[in-house]
C-alpha positions in Angstrom: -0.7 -29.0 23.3 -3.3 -32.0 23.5 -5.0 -32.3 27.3 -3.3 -35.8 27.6 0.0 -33.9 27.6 -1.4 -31.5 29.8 -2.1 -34.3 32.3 1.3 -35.5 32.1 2.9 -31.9 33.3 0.1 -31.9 35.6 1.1 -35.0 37.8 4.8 -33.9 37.2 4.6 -30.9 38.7 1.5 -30.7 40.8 -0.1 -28.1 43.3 0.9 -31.3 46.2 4.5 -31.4 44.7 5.4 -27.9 44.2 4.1 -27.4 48.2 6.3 -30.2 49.1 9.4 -28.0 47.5 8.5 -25.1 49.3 8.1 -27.1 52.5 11.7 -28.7 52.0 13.4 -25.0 51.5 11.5 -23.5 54.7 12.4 -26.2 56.8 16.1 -26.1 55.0 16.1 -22.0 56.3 14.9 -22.9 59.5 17.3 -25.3 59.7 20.0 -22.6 60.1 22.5 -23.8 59.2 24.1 -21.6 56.6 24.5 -17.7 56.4 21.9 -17.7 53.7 20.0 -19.9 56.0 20.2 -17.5 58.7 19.7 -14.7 57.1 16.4 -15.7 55.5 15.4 -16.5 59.0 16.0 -13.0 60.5 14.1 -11.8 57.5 11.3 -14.2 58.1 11.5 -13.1 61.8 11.0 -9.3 61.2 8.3 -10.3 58.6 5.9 -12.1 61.2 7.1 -9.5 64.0 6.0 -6.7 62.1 2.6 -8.8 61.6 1.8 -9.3 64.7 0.8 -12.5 66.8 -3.1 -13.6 66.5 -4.7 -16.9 67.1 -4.1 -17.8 63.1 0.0 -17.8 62.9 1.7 -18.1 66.6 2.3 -21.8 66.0 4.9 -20.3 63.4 6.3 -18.0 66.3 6.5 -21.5 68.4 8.5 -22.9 65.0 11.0 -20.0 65.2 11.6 -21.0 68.6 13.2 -24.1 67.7 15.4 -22.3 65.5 18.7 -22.1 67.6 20.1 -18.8 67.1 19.5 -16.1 68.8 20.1 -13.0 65.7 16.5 -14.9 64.6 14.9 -15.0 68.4 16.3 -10.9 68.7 14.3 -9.8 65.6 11.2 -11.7 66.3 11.0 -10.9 70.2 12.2 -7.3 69.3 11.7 -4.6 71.9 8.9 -6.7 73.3 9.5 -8.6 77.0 9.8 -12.0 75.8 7.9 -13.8 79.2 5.1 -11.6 77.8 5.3 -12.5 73.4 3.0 -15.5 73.3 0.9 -13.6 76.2 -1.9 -12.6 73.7 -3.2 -16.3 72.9 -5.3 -18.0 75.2 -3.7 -20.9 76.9 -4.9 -24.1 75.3 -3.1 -28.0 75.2 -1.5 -27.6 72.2 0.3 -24.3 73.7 1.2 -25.7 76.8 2.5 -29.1 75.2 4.4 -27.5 72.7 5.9 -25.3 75.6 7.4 -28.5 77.4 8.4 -30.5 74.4 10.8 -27.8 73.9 11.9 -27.9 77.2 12.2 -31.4 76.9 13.8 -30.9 73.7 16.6 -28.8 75.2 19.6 -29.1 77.7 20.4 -26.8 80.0 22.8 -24.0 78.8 21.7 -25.2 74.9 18.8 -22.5 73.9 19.4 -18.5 74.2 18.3 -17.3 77.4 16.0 -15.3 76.0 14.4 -18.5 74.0 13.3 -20.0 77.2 11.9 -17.1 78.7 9.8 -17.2 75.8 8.6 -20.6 76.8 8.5 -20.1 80.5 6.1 -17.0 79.9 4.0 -19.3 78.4 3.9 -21.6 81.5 3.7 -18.9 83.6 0.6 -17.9 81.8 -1.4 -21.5 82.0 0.0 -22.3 85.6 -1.4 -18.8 86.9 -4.5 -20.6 88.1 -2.4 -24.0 89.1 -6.0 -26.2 89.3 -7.5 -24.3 85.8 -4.1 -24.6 83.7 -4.1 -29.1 84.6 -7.6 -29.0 83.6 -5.9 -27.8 80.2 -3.1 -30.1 80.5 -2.4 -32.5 83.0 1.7 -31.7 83.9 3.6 -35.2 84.6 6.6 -35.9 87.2 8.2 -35.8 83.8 7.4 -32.3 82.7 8.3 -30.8 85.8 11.7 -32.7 85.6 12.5 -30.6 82.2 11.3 -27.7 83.5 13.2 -28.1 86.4 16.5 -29.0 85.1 16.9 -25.1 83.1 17.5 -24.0 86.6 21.1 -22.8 87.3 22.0 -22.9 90.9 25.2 -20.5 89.8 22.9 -17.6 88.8 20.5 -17.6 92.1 17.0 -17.2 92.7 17.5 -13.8 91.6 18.0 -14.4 88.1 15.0 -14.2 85.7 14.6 -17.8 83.8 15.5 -19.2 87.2 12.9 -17.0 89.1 10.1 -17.9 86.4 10.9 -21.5 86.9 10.6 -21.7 90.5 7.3 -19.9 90.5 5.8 -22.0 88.0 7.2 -25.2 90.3 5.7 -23.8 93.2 2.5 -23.2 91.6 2.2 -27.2 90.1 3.8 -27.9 94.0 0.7 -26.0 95.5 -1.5 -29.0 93.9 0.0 -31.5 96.6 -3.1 -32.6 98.7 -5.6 -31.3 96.8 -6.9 -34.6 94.9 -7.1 -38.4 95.2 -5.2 -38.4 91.7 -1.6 -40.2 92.2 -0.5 -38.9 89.2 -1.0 -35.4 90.3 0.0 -36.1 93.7 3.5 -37.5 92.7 4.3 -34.7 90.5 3.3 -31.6 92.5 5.1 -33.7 95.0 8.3 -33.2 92.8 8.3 -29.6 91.9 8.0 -29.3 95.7 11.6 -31.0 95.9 12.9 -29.7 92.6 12.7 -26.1 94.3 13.6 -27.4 97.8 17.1 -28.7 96.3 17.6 -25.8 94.5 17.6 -23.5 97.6 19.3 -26.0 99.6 23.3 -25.3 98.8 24.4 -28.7 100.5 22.2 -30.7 97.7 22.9 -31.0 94.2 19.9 -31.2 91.4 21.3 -34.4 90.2 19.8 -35.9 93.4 16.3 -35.2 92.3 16.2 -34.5 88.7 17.6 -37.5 86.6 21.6 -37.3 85.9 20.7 -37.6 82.3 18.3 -34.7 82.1 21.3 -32.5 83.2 23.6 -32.9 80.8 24.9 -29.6 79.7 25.4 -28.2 76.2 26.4 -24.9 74.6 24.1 -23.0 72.1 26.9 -20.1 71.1 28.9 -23.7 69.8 25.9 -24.7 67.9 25.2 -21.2 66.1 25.5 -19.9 63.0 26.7 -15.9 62.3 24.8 -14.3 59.4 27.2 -12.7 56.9 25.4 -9.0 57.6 23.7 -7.7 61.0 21.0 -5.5 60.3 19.7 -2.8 62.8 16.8 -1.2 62.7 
């Protein structure tokens, strides 16, 4: 074969366009959205599980999180206490960011319980000094309104997520006073009221988080069973 031909096969199939492939069929199995689909997903799951979470891969741990089913969540939280899974990396901006796009991302009752408490750990993690976790990442009136609206008045205070939540509200709330920043001021100001509805039975969240933000949604609806559950 002459090295102009070589060339030729070269450009057709090159080291940029045979990534690109592999890139289309992992985002295609974390998609979910076929038994095969899933099931390559729990098996991906287990693999980085079993590997363990270091400073080099846990923004593939924050991928599987968007995946919305919870067989793949079980197998990579495990037996481990999900507030605590991403506790080993040191809070940085592109942690905490990531945290509240998802909760952006999501409405209330549409990720697996256990999902969230995946990304309220994190919170809870950055927020546990209140004026060291803004200097990290500066938390807006709208950040606290998608944190605020996984809370489920039905459950109670009493109830995990919704106890994480309100901590981490009262923490940002704690920040009210404590600069001349208006900006900081107005949103410590609302996870002081987000919390203060939620205790109050005779007011309803819509009243202080936007109407649209609490749209609810199902994430059993949106799931799809693998053909085989494996146990360990």
């Amino acid at each position: 074969m002459d090295k102009q031909t070589e060339k030729v096969i070269e450009r057709t199939w090159s080291k940029e366009t045979i990534m690109q492939v592999e890139l289309g069929i992992l985002q295609n199995m974390l998609g979910s959205r076929t038994e095969e689909a899933v099931e390559a997903s729990i098996s991906f799951a287990r693999f980085l599980s079993t590997s363990g979470l270091n400073n080099d891969n846990y923004p593939l741990f924050l991928k599987l999180l968007e995946v919305e089913n919870h067989w793949v969540i079980d197998t990579m939280v495990a037996d481990k206490d999900p507030f605590l899974l991403i506790s080993p990396i040191q809070p940085n901006s592109y942690l905490i960011y990531q945290a509240f796009k998802l909760l952006t991302k999501w409405h209330p009752g549409g990720i697996y319980p256990v999902t969230l408490s995946v990304v309220l750990g994190v919170l809870q993690a950055a927020y546990a000094s209140p004026k060291d976790g803004y200097k990290i990442y500066e938390v807006s009136i709208n950040d606290v309104n998608n944190l605020g609206k996984h809370l489920n008045k039905e459950t109670g205070q009493d109830d995990p997520n919704n106890r994480c939540i309100l901590d981490i509200l009262d923490r940002h709330g704690s920040l009210a006073g404590t600069s001349n920043d208006p900006g900081k001021e107005q949103m410590a100001r609302q996870a002081n009221a987000i919390r203060t509805f939620f205790f109050d039975k005779r007011k309803k969240m819509e009243d202080v988080i936007p109407q649209v933000l609490l749209v609810k949604s199902d994430y059993v609806a949106k799931e799809t069973a693998p053909r085989q559950v494996f146990v360990d």
